[in-house]
C-alpha positions as CSV (number, residue, x, y, z in Angstrom):
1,X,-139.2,106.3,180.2
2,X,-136.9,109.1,180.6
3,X,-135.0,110.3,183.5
4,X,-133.4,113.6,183.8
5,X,-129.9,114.5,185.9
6,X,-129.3,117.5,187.3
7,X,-125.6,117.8,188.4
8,X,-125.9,121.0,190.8
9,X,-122.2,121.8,191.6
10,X,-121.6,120.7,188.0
11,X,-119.3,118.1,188.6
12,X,-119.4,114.2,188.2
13,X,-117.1,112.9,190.8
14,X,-117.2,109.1,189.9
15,X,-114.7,106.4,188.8
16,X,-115.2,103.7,186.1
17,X,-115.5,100.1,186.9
18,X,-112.4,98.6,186.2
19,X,-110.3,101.9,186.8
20,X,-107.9,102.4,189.7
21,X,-109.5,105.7,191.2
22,X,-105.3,107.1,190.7
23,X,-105.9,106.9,187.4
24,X,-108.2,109.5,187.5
25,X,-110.5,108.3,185.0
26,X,-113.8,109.7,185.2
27,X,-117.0,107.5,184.6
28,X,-119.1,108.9,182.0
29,X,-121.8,108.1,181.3
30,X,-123.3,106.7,184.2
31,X,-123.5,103.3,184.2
32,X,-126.7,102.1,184.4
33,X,-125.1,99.1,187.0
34,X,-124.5,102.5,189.4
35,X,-127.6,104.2,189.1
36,X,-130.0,100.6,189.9
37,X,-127.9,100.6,192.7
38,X,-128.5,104.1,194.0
39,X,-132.3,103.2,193.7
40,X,-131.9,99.8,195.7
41,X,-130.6,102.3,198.1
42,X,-133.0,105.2,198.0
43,X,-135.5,102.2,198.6
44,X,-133.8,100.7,201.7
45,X,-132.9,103.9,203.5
46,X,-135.4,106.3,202.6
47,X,-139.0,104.1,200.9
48,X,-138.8,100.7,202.6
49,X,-142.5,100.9,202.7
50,X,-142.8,100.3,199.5
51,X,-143.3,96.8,198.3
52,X,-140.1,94.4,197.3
53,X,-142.0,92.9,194.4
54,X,-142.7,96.5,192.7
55,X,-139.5,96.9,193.6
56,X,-137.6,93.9,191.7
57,X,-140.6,94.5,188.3
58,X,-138.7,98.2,188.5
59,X,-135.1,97.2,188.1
60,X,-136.0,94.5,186.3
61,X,-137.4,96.4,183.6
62,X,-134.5,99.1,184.2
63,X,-131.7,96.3,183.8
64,X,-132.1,96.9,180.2
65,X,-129.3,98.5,178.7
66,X,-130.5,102.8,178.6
67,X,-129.7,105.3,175.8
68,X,-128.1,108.5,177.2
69,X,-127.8,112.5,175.9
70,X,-124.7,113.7,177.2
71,X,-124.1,117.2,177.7
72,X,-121.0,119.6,176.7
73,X,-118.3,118.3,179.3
74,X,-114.3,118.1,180.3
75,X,-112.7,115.6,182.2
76,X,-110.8,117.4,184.8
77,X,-108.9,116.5,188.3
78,X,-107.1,117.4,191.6
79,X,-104.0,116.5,193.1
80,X,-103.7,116.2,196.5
81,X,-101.1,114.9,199.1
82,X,-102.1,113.5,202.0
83,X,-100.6,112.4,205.2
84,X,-99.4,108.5,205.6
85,X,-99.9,109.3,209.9
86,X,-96.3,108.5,209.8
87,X,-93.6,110.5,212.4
88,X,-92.0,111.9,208.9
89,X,-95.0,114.9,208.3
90,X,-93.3,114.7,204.7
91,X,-94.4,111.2,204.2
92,X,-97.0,112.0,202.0
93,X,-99.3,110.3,199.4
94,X,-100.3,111.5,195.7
95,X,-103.8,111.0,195.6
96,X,-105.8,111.9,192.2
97,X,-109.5,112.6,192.1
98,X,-110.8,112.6,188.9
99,X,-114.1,114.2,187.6
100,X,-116.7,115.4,184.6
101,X,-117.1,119.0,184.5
102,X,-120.6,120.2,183.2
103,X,-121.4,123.4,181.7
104,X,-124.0,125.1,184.1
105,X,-127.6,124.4,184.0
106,X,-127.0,121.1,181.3
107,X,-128.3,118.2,182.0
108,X,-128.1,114.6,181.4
109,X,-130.9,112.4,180.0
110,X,-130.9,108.7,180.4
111,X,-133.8,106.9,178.4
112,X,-135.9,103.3,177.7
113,X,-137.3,104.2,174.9
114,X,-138.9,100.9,174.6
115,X,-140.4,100.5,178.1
116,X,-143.9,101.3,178.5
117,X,-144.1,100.3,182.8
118,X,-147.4,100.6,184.4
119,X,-148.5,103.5,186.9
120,X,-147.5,101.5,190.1
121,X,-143.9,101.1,188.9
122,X,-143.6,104.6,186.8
123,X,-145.0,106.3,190.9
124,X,-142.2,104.3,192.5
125,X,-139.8,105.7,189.7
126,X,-140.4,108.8,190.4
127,X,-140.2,108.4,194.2
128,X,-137.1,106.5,194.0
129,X,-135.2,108.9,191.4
130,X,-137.0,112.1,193.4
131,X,-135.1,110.5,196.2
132,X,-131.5,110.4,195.2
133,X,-129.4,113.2,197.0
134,X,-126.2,112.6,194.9
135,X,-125.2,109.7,191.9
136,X,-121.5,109.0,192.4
137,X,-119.3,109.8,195.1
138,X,-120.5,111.8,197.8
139,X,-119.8,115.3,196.2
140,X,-121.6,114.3,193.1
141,X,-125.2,115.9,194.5
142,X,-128.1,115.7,192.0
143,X,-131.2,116.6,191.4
144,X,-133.2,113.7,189.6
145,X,-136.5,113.4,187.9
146,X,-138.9,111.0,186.0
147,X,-139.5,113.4,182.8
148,X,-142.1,113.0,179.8
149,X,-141.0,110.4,177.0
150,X,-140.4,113.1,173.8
151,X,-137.9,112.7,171.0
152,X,-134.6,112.7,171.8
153,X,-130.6,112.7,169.5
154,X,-129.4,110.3,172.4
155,X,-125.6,110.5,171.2
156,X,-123.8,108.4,173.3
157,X,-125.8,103.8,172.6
158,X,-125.3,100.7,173.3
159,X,-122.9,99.5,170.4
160,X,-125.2,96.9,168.0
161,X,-123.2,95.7,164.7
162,X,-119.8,96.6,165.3
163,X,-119.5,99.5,163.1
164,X,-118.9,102.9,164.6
165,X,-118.5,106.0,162.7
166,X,-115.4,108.1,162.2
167,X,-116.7,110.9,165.3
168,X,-117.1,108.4,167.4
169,X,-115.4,105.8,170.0
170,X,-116.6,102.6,172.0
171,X,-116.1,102.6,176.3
172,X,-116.8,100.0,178.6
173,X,-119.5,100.9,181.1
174,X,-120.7,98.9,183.9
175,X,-124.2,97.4,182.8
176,X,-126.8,95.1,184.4
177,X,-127.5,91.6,184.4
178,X,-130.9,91.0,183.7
179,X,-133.1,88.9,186.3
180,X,-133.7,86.0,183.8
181,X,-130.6,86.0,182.7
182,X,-128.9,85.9,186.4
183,X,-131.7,83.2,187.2
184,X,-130.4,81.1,184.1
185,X,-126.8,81.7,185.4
186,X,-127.4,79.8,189.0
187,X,-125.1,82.3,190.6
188,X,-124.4,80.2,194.6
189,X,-122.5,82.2,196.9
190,X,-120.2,79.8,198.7
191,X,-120.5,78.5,202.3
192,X,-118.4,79.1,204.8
193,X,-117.7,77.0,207.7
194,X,-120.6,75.1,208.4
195,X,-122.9,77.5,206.5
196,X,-124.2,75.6,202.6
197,X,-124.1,77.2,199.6
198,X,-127.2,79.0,198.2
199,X,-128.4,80.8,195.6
200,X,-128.2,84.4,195.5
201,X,-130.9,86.5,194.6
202,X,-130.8,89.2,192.3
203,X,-132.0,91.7,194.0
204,X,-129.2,91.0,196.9
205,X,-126.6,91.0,194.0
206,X,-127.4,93.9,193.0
207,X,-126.1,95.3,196.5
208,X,-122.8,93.5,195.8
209,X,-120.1,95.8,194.9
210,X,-116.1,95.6,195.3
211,X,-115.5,94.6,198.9
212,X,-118.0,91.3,198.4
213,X,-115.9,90.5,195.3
214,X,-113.1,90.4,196.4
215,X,-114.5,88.5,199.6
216,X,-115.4,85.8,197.4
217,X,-112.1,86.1,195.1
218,X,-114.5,87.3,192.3
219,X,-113.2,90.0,189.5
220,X,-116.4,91.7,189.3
221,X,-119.8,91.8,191.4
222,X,-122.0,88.8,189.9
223,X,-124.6,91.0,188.9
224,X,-122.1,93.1,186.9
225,X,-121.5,92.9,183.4
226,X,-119.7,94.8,180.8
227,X,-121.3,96.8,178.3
228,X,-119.8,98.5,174.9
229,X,-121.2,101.8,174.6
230,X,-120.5,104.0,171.2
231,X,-119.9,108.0,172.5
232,X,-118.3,110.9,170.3
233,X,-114.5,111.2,170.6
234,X,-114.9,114.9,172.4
235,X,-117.5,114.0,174.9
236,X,-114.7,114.9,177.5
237,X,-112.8,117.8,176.0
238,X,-115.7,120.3,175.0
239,X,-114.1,124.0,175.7
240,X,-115.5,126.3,178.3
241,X,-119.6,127.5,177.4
242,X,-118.9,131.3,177.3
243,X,-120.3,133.3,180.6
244,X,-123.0,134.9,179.9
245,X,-122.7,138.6,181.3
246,X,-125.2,141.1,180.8
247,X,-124.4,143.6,178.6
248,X,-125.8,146.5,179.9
249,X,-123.9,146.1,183.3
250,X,-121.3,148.5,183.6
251,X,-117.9,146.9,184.7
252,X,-114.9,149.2,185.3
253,X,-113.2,147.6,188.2
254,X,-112.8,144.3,190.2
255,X,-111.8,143.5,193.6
256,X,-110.0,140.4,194.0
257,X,-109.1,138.7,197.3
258,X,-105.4,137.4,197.5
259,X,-104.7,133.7,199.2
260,X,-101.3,132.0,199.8
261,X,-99.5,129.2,201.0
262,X,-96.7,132.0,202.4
263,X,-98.0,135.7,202.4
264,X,-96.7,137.8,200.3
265,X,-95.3,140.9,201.3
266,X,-96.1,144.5,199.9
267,X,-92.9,145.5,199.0
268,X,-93.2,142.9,195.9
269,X,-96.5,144.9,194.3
270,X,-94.7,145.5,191.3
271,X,-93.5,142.3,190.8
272,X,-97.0,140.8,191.6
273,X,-98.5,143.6,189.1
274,X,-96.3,142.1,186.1
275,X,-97.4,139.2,186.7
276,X,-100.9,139.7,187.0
277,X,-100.7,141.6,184.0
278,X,-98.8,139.1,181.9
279,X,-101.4,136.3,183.3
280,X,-104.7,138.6,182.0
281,X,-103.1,139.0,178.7
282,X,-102.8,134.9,178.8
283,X,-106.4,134.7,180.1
284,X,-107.5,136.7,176.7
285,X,-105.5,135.5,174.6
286,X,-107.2,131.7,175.5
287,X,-110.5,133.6,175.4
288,X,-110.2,135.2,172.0
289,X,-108.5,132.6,170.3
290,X,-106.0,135.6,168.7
291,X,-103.0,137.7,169.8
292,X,-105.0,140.8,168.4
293,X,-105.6,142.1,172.5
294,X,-106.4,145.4,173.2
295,X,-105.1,147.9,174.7
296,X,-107.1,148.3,177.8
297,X,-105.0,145.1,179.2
298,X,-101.6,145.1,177.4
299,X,-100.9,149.0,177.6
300,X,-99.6,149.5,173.9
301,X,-100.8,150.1,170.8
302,X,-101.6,148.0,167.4
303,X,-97.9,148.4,166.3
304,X,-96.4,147.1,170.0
305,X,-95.3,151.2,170.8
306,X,-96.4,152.0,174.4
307,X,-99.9,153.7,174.4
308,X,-100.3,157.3,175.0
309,X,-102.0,158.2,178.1
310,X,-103.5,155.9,180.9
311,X,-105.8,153.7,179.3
312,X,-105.1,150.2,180.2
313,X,-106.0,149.0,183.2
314,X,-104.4,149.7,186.9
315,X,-103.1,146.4,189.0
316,X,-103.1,147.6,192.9
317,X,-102.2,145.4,195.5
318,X,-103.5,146.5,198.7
319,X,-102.3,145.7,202.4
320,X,-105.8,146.2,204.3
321,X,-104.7,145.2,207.7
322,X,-101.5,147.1,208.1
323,X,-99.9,143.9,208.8
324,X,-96.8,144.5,205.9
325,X,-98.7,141.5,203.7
326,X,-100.8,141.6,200.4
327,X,-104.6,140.9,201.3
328,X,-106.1,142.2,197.7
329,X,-105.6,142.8,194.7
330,X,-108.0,146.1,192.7
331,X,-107.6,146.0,188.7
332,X,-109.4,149.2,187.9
333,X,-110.0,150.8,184.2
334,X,-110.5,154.1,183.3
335,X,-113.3,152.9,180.6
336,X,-115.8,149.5,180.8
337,X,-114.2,146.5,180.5
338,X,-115.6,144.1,177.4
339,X,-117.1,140.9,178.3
340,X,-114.1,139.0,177.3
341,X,-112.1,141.5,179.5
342,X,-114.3,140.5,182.5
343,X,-114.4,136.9,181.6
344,X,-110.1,137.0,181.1
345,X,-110.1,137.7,184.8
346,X,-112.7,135.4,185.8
347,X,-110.6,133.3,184.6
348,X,-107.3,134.7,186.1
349,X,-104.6,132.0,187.0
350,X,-102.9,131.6,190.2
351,X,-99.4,134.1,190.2
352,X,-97.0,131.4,190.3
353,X,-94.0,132.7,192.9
354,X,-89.9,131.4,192.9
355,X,-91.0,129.7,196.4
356,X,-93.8,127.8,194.5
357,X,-96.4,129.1,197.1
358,X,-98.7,130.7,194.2
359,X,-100.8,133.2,194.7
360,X,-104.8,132.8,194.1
361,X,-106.8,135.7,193.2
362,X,-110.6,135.6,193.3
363,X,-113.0,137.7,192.0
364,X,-115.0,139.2,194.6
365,X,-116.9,142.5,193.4
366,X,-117.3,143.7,189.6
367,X,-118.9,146.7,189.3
368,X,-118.4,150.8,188.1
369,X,-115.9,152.1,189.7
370,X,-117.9,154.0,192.2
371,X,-119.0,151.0,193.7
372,X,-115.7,148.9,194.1
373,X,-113.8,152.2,195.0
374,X,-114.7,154.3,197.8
375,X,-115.0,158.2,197.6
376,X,-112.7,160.4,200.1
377,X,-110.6,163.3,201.0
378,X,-107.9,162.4,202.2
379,X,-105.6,159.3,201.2
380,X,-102.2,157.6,202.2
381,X,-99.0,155.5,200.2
382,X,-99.3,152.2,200.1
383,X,-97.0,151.8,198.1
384,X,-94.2,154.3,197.6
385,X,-94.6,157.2,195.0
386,X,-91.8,157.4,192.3
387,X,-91.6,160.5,190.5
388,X,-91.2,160.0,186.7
389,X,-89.2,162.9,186.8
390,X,-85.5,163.1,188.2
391,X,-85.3,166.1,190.5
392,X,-82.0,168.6,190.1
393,X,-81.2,170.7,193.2
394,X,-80.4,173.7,191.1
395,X,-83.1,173.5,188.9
396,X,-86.3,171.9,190.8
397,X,-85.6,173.9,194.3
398,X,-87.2,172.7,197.5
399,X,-87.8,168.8,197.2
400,X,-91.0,169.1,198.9
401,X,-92.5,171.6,196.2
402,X,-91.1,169.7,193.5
403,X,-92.8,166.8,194.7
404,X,-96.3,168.3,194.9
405,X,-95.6,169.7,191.9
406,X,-94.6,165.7,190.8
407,X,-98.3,164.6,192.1
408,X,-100.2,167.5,190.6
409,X,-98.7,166.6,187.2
410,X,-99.6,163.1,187.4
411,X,-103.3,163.6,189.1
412,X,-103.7,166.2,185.5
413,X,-102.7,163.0,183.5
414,X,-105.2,161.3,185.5
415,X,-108.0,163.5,184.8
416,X,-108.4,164.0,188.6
417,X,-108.1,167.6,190.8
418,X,-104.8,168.4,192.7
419,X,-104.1,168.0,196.2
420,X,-104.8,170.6,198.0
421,X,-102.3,169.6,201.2
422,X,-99.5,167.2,200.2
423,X,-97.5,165.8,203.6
424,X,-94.7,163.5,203.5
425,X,-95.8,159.9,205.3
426,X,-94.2,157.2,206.6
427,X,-95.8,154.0,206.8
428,X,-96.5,152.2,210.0
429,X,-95.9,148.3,209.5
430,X,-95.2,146.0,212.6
431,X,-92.1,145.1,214.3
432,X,-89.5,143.2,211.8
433,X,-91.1,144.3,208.1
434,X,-90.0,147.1,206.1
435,X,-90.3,150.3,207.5
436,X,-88.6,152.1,205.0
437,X,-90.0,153.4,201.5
438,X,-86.4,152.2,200.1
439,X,-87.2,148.3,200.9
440,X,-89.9,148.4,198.4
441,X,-89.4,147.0,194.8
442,X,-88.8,150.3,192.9
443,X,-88.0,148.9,189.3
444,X,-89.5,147.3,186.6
445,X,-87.3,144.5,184.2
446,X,-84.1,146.5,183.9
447,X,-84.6,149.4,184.9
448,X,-82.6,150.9,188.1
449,X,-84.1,151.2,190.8
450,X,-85.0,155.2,191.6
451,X,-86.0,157.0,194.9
452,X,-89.5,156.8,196.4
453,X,-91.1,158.8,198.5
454,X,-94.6,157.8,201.1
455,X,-97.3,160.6,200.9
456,X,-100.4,161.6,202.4
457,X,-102.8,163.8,200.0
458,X,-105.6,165.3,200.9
459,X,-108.1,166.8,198.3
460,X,-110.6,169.6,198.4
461,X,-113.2,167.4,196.7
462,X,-113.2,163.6,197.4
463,X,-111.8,161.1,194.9
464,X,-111.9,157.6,194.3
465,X,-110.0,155.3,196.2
466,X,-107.4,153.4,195.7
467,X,-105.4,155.0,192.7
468,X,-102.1,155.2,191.9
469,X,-99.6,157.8,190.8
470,X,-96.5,158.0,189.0
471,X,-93.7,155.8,187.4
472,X,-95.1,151.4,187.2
473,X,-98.4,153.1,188.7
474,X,-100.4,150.9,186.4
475,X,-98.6,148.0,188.0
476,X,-99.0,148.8,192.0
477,X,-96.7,151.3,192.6
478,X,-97.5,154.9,194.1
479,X,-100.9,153.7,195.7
480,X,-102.9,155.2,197.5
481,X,-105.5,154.1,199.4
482,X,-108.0,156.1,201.9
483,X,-106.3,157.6,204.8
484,X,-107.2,156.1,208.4
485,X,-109.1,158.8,210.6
């Protein structure tokens, strides 16, 4: 018989017997003492019509130690503090939760090669496994089926003569004690009070878990015992499956939603834009296995020199709400992005921040640009426009012509039309933020800060929205973003 897992969130949240849950130590495979006990209870709480002594011929026969396939997977875990209820609100507690990441759509087999059961017990196999909602803690949800027996390279077995090969390594796992061999045992559970002692049946002990044993000063359940199983050294640290994208979909730019522990405030887009930049050039790097990166995300070209033109990608942080705070985050390209491009900021990293309240970006929309970007007329600073050009009085004249002249120049190097109507702006922002064009971040590394200007353009022909103009344009300054009616 063979029984197929299907981990739907694909995660494995389970700990091994024997392993303090701190330890984060993930249970894998799993043991065949957890899943008899998830049937026991599919049968109490969801099939108690069915008869107890189909029942006990089941897990008798399923008591025997299983072979398992084991799919690509990475032990992973989280870190979090929780409260002690204490009057300090720091009192806190470092809990870990450790857990087996699958790749998507893998699947875990667990087999008895050997057993041949009969079409009573094989129907209430299937109804109990059919019946499980999750194997392992609570977030652990599964989808579980009786499959046909077929050949199978089961990879992770029950260790037989002591030898194991140079791939491989032997775990303990949490196996079953066979009825006839718990029969032979004479396990008595001990009376208290005025209660006698009496034999415990197997069945029951297979309900035992923790909490009984220690009850009855006990280092494991009675109907616990500890197998050697032999499994291959990287069945926990496989890399990352690639994500399949398809390849004829077009992706030129990506809307990402910003979260964080303290908001960030607009006036840091540059900063936030070198570090989104440095991160996607540490994303690919990881991807690609090479320091050979394009271009389209580091900006220069295969000798290091800074790339002619405008094609590497845009970082825009947008503040949506008016409210003087980063809500999103655009990375638009001029050309598609490759598929390790678009998987680099799938994978994007949180911005780490001097206050250590990161930032978390998450992919929202990917798509051409004329579907993440919306087309108008008429669009306003978000951030503040910095010529790359110093203005001189005697030379440049009027500083509001010289500064339509400033955004003409750089919409040409954009391939987009001039302005038509170019109006100075200034930006609204509530009470106690930054009112002033001047409070913005202005400079990137060393460079001196230089004047900035806020803008409203509007254009004969609509554009697409948000863009930027201008000097650290490709890292959030001088955008713009569509003007409110």
């Amino acid at each position: 018989m063979i029984v197929e897992l299907n981990y739907l969130t694909g995660r494995v949240h389970a700990t091994a017997w024997g392993r303090h849950v701190n330890e984060a130590v993930p249970e894998w495979p799993p043991s065949p003492f957890r899943v008899l006990r998830a049937l026991v209870d599919a049968w109490y709480r969801k099939h108690s019509q069915i008869g107890r002594d189909v029942i006990e011929r089941l897990l008798a026969h399923l008591s025997h130690p299983p072979r398992y396939l084991l799919p690509r997977a990475r032990a992973s875990h989280t870190r979090s503090y929780l409260s002690q209820n204490k009057q300090d609100p720091t009192d806190r507690k470092l809990v870990f939760d450790g857990f087996v990441v699958l790749d998507r759509g893998s699947k875990v087999l667990i087999g008895w090669p050997d057993l041949a059961l009969d079409a009573e017990a094989l129907d209430v196999a299937q109804q109990l496994f059919g019946a499980l909602s999750y194997l392992g803690r609570s977030e652990s949800w599964v989808c579980a089926r009786v499959v046909e027996d077929r050949a199978v390279e089961w990879n992770c077995e029950l260790l037989v003569d002591g030898s194991v090969a140079a791939d491989k390594h032997v775990i303990s796992v949490a196996g079953v004690v066979p009825p006839n061999l718990f029969a032979a045992r004479g396990f008595e559970v001990p009376g208290k009070g005025k209660e006698k002692a009496r034999k415990l049946p197997w069945l029951e002990a297979l309900t035992w878990g923790s909490a009984e044993a220690i009850a009855y000063t006990m280092n494991r359940p009675p109907a616990l015992e500890p197998l050697f199983y032999v499994r291959d050294d990287d069945a926990l640290d496989a890399r990352p499956a690639p994500v399949a994208r398809l390849s004829t979909r077009v992706v030129e730019a990506v809307r990402l939603a910003a979260d964080a522990g303290v908001r960030v405030p607009i006036t840091d887009a540059i900063r936030i834009g070198e570090h989104v930049r440095r991160n996607l050039m540490g994303a690919l790097r990881h991807i690609l296995g090479s320091d050979a990166l394009s271009s389209t995300f580091t900006g220069k070209d295969s000798d290091g020199s800074p790339a002619r033109g405008h094609g590497h990608v845009s970082i825009l942080s947008l503040d949506e709400d008016g409210d003087g705070f980063i809500d999103a985050v655009v990375i638009a390209a001029p050309q598609p992005l490759s598929l390790a491009e678009q998987r680099a900021i799938d994978s994007l990293r949180p911005v780490a921040r001097p206050n250590g309240h990161s930032i978390v970006l998450t992919p929202v929309v990917f798509g051409p640009r004329d579907t993440v970007l919306e087309r108008v007329s008429t669009v306003s600073s978000v951030t503040p426009f910095i010529p790359t050009r110093h203005r001189r009085k005697g030379r440049d004249g009027d500083l509001a012509q010289w500064l339509a002249a400033q955004v003409g120049l750089e919409c040409e190097r954009r391939g987009m039309p001039a302005p038509s109507r170019v109006e100075s702006w200034l930006r609204p922002t509530p009470s106690g933020l930054a009112r002033r064009w001047l409070d913005f971040r202005r400079a990137r590394k060393g460079d001196a800060p230089r004047l900035a200007y806020g803008m409203r353009l509007t254009f004969s022909n609509p554009v697409l929205a948000p863009f930027s103009l201008g000097y650290a344009s490709h890292f959030g300054a001088g955008t713009f973003v569509p003007a409110a009616p």
